[in-house]
C-alpha distance (Angstrom), angle and dihedral (degrees) to the residues before:
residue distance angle dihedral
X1 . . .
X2 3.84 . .
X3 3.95 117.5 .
X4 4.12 113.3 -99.8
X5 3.54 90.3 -102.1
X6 3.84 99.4 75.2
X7 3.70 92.0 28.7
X8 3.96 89.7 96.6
X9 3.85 93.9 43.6
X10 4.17 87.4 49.7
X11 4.16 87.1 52.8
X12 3.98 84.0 47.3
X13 3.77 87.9 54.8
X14 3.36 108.6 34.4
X15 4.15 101.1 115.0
X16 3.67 129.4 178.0
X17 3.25 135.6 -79.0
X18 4.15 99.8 -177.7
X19 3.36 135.8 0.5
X20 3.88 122.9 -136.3
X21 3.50 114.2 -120.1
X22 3.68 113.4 -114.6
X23 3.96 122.7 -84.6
X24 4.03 99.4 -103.4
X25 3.89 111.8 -111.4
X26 3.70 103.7 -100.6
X27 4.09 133.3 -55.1
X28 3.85 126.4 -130.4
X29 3.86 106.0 -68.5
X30 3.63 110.0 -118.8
X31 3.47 141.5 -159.3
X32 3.00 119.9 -38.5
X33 3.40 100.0 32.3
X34 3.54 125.9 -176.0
X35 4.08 121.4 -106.1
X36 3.96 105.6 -157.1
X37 4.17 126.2 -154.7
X38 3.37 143.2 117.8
X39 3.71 118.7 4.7
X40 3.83 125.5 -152.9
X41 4.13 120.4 -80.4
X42 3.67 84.5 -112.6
X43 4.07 87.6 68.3
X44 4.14 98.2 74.2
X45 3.70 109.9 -143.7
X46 4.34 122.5 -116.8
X47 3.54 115.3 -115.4
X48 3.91 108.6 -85.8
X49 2.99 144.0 -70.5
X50 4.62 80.1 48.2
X51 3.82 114.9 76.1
X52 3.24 138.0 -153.8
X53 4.13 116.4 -136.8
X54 3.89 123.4 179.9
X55 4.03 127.8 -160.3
X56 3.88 129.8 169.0
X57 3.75 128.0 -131.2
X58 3.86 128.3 -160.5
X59 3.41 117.8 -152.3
X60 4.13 129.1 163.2
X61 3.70 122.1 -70.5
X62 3.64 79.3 -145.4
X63 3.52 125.4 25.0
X64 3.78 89.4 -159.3
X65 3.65 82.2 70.6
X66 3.80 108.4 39.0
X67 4.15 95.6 174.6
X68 3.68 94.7 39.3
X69 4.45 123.2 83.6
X70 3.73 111.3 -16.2
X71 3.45 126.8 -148.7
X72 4.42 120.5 -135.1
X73 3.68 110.4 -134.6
X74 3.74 127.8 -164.5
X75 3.64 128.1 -131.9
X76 3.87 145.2 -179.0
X77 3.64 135.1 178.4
X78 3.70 129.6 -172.7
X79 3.59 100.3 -158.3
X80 3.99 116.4 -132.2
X81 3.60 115.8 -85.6
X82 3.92 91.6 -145.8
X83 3.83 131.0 86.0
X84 3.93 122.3 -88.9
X85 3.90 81.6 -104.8
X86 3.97 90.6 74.9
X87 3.35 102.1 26.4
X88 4.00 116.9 126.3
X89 3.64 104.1 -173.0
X90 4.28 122.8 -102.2
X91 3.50 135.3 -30.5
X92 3.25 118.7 -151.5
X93 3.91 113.7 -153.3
X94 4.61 131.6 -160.6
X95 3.44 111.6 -166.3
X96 4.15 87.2 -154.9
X97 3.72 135.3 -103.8
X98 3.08 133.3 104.1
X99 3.34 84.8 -105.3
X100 3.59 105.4 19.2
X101 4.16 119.0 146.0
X102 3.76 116.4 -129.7
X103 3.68 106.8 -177.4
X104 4.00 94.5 104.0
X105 3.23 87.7 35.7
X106 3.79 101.4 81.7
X107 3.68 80.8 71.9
X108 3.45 113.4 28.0
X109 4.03 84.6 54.5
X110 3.80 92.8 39.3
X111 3.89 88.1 60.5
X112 3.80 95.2 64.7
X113 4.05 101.0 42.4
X114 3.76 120.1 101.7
X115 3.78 115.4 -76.0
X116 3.93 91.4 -107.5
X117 4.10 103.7 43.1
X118 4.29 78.5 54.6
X119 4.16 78.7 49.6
X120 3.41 94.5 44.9
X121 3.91 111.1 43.5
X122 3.94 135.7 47.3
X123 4.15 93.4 -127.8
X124 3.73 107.0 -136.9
X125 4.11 128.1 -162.2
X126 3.12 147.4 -168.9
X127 3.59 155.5 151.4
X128 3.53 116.2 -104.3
X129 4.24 120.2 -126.0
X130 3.80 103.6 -77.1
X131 3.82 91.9 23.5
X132 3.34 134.1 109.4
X133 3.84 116.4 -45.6
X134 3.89 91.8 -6.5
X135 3.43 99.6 100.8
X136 4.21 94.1 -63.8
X137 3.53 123.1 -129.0
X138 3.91 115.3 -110.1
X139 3.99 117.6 -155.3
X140 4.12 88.4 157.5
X141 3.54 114.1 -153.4
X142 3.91 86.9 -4.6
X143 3.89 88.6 -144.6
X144 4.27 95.5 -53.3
X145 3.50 97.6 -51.1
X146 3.68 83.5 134.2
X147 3.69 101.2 51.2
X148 3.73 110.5 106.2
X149 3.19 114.1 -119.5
X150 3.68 92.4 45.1
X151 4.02 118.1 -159.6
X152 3.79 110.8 -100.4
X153 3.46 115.8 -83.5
X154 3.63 98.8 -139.5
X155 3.89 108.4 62.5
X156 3.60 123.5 -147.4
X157 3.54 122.1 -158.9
X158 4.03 125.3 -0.6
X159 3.36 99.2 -74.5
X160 4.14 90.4 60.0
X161 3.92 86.6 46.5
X162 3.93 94.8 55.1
X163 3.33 85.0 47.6
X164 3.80 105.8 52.0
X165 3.84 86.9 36.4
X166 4.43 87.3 57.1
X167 4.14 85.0 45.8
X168 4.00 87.8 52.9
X169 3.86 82.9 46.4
X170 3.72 91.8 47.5
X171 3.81 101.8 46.0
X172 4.34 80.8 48.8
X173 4.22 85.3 61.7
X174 3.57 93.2 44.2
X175 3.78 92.3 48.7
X176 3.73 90.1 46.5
X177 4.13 89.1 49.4
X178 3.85 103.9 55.0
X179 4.07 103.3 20.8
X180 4.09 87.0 52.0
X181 3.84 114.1 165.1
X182 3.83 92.7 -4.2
X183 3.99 84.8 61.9
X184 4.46 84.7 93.7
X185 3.94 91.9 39.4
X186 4.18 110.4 51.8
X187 4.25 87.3 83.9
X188 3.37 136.3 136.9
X189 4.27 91.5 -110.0
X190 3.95 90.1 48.8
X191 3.82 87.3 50.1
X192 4.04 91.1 49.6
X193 3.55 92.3 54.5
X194 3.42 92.1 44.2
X195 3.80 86.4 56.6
X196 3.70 92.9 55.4
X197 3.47 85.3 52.2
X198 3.85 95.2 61.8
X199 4.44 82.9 46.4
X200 3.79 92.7 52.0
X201 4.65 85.1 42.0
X202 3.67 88.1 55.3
X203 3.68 102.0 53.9
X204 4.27 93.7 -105.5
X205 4.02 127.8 148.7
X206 3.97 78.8 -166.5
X207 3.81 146.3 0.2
X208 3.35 143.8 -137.0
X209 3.83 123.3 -125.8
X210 3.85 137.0 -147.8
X211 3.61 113.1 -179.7
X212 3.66 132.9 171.8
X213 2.98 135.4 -162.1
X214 3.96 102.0 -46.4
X215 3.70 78.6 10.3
X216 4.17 81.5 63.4
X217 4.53 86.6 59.7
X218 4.14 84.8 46.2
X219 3.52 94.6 54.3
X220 3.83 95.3 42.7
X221 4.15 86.9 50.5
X222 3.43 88.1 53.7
X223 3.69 98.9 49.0
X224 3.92 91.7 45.8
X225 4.33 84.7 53.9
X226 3.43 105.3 29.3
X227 4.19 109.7 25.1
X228 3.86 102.8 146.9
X229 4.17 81.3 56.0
X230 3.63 91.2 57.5
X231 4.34 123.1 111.4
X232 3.28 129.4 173.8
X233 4.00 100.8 -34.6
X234 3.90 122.4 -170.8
X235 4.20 119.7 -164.1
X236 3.03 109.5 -160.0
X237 4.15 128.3 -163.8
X238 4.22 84.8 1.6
X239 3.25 123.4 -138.0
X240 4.16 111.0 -143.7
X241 3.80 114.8 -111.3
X242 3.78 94.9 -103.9
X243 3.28 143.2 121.2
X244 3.68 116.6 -75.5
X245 3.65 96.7 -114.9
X246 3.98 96.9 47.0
X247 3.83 84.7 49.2
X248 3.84 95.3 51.1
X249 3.98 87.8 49.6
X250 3.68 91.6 38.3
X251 4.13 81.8 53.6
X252 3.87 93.5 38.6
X253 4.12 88.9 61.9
X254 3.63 86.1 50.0
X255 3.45 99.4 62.0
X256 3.50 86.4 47.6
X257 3.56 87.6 70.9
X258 3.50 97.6 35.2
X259 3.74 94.7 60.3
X260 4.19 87.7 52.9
X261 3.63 89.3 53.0
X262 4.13 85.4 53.4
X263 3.75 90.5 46.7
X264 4.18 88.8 56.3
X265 3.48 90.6 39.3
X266 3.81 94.2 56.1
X267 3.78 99.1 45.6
X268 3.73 84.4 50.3
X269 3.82 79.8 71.5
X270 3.90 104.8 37.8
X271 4.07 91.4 148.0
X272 3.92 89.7 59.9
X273 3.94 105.1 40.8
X274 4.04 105.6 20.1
X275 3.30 98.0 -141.5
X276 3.47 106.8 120.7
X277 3.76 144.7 -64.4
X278 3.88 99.3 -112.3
X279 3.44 126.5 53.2
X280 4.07 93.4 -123.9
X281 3.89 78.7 55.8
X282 3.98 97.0 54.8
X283 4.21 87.0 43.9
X284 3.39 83.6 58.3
X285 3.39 101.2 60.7
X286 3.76 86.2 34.4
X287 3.83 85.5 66.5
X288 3.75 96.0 39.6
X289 3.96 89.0 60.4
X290 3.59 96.8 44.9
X291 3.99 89.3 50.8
X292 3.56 94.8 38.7
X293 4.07 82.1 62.5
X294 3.71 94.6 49.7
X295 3.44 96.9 52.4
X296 4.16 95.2 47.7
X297 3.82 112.7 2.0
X298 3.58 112.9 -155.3
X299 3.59 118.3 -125.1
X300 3.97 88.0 -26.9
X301 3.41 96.6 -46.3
X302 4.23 109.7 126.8
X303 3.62 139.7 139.0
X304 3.76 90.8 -49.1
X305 3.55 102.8 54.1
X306 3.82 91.0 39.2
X307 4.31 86.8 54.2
X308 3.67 82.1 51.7
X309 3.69 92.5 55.5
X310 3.17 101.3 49.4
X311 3.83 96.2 43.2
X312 3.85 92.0 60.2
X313 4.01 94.6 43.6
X314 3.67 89.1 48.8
X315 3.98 99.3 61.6
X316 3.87 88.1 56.5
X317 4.00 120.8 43.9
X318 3.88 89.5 -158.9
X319 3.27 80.0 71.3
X320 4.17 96.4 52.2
X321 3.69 96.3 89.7
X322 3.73 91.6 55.1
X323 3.89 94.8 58.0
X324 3.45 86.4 42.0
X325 3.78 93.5 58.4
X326 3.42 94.0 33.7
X327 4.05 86.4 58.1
X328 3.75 84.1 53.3
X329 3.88 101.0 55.3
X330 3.60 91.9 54.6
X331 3.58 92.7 52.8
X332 3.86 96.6 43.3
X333 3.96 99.7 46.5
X334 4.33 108.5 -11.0
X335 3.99 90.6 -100.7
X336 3.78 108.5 147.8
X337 4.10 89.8 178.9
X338 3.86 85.5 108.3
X339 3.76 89.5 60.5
X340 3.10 101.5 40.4
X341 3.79 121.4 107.0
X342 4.16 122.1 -108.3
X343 4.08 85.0 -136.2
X344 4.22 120.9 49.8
X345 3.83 106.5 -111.2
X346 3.96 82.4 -140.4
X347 3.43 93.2 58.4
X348 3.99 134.5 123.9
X349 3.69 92.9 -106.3
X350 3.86 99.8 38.7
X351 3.83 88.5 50.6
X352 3.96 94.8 54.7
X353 4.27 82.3 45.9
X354 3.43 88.0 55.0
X355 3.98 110.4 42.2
X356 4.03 85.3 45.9
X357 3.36 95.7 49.6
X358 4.00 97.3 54.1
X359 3.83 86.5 35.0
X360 3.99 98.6 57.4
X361 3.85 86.9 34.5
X362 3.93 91.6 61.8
X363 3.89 93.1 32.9
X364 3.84 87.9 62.3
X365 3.96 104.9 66.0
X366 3.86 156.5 -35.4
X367 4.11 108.4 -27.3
X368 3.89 123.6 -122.5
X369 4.45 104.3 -115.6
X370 3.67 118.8 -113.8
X371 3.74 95.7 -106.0
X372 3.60 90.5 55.0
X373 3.88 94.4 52.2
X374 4.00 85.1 48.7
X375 3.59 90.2 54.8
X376 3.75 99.0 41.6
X377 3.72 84.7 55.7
X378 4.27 89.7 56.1
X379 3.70 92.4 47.0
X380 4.24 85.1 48.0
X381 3.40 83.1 59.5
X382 3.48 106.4 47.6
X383 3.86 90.0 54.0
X384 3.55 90.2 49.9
X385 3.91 131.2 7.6
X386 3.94 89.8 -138.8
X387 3.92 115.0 13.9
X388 3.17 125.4 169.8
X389 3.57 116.7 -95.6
X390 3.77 108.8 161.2
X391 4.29 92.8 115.6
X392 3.63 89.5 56.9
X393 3.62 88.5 104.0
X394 3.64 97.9 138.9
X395 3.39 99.3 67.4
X396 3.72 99.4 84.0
X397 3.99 78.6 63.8
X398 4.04 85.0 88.6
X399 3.96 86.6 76.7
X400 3.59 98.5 35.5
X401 3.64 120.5 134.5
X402 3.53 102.8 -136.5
X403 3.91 113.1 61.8
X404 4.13 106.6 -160.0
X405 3.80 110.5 -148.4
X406 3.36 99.2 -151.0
X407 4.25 133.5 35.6
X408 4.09 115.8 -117.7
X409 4.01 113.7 -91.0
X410 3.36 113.5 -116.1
X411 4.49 125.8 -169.9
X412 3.49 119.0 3.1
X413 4.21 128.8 -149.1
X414 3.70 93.9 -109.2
X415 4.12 99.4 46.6
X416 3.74 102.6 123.8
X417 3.47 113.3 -123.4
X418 4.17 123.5 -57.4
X419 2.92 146.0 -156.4
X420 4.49 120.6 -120.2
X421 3.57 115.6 -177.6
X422 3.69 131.2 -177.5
X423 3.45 162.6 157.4
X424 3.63 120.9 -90.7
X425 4.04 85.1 -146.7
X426 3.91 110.1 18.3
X427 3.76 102.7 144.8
X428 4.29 84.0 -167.6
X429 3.56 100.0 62.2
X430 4.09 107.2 15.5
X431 3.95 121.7 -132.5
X432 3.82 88.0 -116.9
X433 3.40 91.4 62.9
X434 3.68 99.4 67.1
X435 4.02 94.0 40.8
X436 4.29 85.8 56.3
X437 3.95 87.8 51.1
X438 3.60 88.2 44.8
X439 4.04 88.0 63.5
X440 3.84 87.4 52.8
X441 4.14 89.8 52.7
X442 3.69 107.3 63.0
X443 4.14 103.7 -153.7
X444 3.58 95.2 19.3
X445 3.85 121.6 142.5
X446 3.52 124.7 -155.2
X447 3.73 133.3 -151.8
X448 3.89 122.7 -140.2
X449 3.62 119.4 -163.1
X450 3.83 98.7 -167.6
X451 4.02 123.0 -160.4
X452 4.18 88.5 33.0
X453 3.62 121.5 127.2
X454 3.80 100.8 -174.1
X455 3.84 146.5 109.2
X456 4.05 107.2 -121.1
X457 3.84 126.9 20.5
X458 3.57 123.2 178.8
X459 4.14 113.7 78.8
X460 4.06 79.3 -2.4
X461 4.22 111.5 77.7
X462 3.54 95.3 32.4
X463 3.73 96.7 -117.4
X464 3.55 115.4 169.1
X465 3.83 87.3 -164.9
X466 3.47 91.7 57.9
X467 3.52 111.4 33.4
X468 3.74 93.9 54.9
X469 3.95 91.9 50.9
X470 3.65 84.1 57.7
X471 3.97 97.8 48.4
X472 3.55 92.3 44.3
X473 3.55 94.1 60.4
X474 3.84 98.7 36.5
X475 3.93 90.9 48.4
X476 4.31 109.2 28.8
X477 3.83 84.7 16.6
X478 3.81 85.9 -131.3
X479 4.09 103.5 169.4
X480 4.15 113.5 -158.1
X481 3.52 105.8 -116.8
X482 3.99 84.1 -131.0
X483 3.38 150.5 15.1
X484 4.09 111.8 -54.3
X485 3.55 117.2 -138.9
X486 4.39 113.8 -165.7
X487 3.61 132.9 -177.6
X488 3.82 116.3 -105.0
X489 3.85 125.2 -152.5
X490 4.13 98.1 -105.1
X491 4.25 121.9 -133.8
X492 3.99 102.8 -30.1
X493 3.76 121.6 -117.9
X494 4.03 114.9 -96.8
């Protein structure tokens, strides 16, 4: 790997090797096709003279069954702001997830891209099956996960392990109760092919695809189905081509070594945050908060909700100084209103995340057993007293009621080349995943931004490197002839 120095010079000099033909103009719509207008208040508007224009799609619960229950998806489009001349067709965009809404984010997402890939491309929406307002997933109270103060996440002792082990059990029953005979049918394959149903609604012969993070698994499940449909597609943030539960403990270790990185980083700045001068002195503390909070929660807010914190503000450094405050104010006078999330975790929105996001987990292959979850959790502990396991979501798969035969296909021979981009040191989705979906891509290139801490990286850090990689191959379809390599920001300053 070269050193940071040259990275920027490498970016500089990375030239072509092909170019991507251009996406053709735009096929014969056909039935259904798609009948655009206002979109809900929830969907904020881009600043004039773009719109924002919503339709719905229905499309089979199960395909199996084409004329029996149909599903109601949402869609938006912000049409391209450029003339015909320089449009390239749609681009389809997943914020993430599983479980991740995308209706707003056709704009919010649009707002950040290059000025000429928002000239270039009609940016199209929508919230997956299960998400959002397309017919929302329902797990109920999803075994207490809800219940404020949750129990801790990391059990001690056999006792705590029956216990977590009967909440997995009891979130499966729940899941089972209010998804019902969708439970086998909100996956990642169902959602591909509901994707190429929105390409074939709008009149395309092919799409393009912006996926991040869980967006980066979508858009490899749709090239393994679907490649002769596939544009220019950029995964963002990848996540490997894994199982769900090796990823989550693949992710778990990560944060591991994420949150000793945020230790360093905060004794680096003792004057600011006061929490010691050494990083084994700012763990400390660390620990002190987090058992502070499971011997008296405050106001609901324990062990579980603090994991949760610190889970969220690790994927994102800008987020660092936060925690680090937040850390403080406990210590200083018991406030946890630093830690505490903007949204309610037990909220309508956060519920529908939630229930999806175990639901298309479980839907999309073979499930771990119980004893191995039990002794995942010991060896968890034995790297780390108190890691971080709040993305190990796809554990409560071992009691699932729907047993998938087969894992979801991911790449295909014939994809035309992609685009992988990633984080040198995102402890969400791991480097290695996007080098082990890069064996699955024949011809795809992927971009490195080294020194980078953070979750999400194209039209997110600001990197010039990066970013204009990205809109060269979206808009000239320019593809590096190798692997790019771009200079990230470092640790921010308190």
């Amino acid at each position: 790997m070269p050193s940071p120095r040259r990275t920027g010079l490498l970016c500089a000099l990375a030239v072509t090797a092909a170019v991507l033909p251009a996406a053709p103009a735009r096929a014969t719509p056909p039935a259904p096709a798609l009948h655009f207008g206002a979109c809900p208040d929830s969907v904020p508007a881009p600043p004039a003279p773009d719109r924002v224009e919503c339709a719905h799609l229905h499309v089979p619960l199960d395909r199996a069954h084409p004329d029996g229950k149909q599903l109601r998806l949402a869609i938006s489009r912000v049409p391209a702001s450029g003339p015909a001349a320089e449009r390239r067709g749609v681009l389809l965009v997943n914020p993430g997830g599983p479980g991740g809404a995308g209706l707003s984010y056709a704009v919010t997402k649009r707002a950040k891209l290059p000025e000429r890939v928002r000239r270039a491309y009609d940016v199209i929406g929508f919230d997956p099956r299960g998400t959002g307002t397309s017919e929302p997933a329902d797990c109920g109270a999803m075994g207490g996960l809800f219940d404020g103060p949750g129990p801790d996440p990391v059990p001690v002792g056999r006792a705590a392990e029956r216990a977590a082990l009967d909440g997995l059990r009891r979130t499966a029953d729940d899941c089972a109760l209010g998804v019902k005979d969708a439970l086998p049918h909100l996956s990642t394959t169902e959602t591909a092919r509901d994707m190429d149903a929105i390409r074939a609604a709008l009149g395309e012969r092919r799409i393009g695809f912006l996926g991040v993070s869980y967006g980066s698994y979508l858009g490899a499940a749709y090239a393994a189905r679907f490649p002769h449909r596939v544009g220019r597609m950029v995964l963002d943030s990848v996540v490997g081509p894994w199982e769900w539960y090796d990823f989550d403990l693949r992710q778990a270790r990560a944060m591991v070594r994420q949150r000793a990185v945020f230790f360093a980083w905060t004794a680096r700045a003792a004057d600011r945050f006061g929490l010691g001068a050494d990083p084994a002195t700012v763990r400390a503390a660390y620990l002190r908060v987090r058992a502070g909070l499971a011997r008296r929660p405050v106001d609901g807010f324990g062990p579980a909700e603090f994991d949760r914190a610190v889970y969220r503000a690790l994927g994102r450094t800008e987020r660092w100084t936060g925690l680090a405050e937040g850390l403080r104010a406990w210590l200083r006078d018991g406030s946890v209103g630093p830690l505490r999330p903007v949204e309610p975790f037990d909220g309508a929105a956060s519920r529908t995340y939630e229930a999806a996001n175990r639901t298309v987990k479980c839907a999309d292959g073979p499930a771990p057993a119980p004893s191995r979850v039990l002794a995942d959790l010991r060896r968890m502990r034995r790297l780390d007293p108190r890691p971080v396991l709040t993305g190990m979501e796809a554990s409560v798969c071992a009691y699932w009621h729907h047993r998938p035969a087969h894992r979801t296909p991911l790449g295909a021979p014939q994809v035309p080349p992609v685009l992988l981009i990633a984080s040198a040191h995102d402890p969400v989705t791991p480097l290695a995943g996007a080098r082990a979906l890069q064996h699955r891509l024949p011809g795809a290139r992927l971009v490195t931004l080294h020194d980078d801490y953070s979750h999400g990286v194209f039209a997110s850090r600001g990197n010039h490197c990066v970013d204009e990689t990205a809109a060269a191959y979206l808009v000239d379809g320019r593809v590096p002839r190798a692997d790019v390599h771009c200079t990230g920001p470092g640790l921010p300053t308190p």
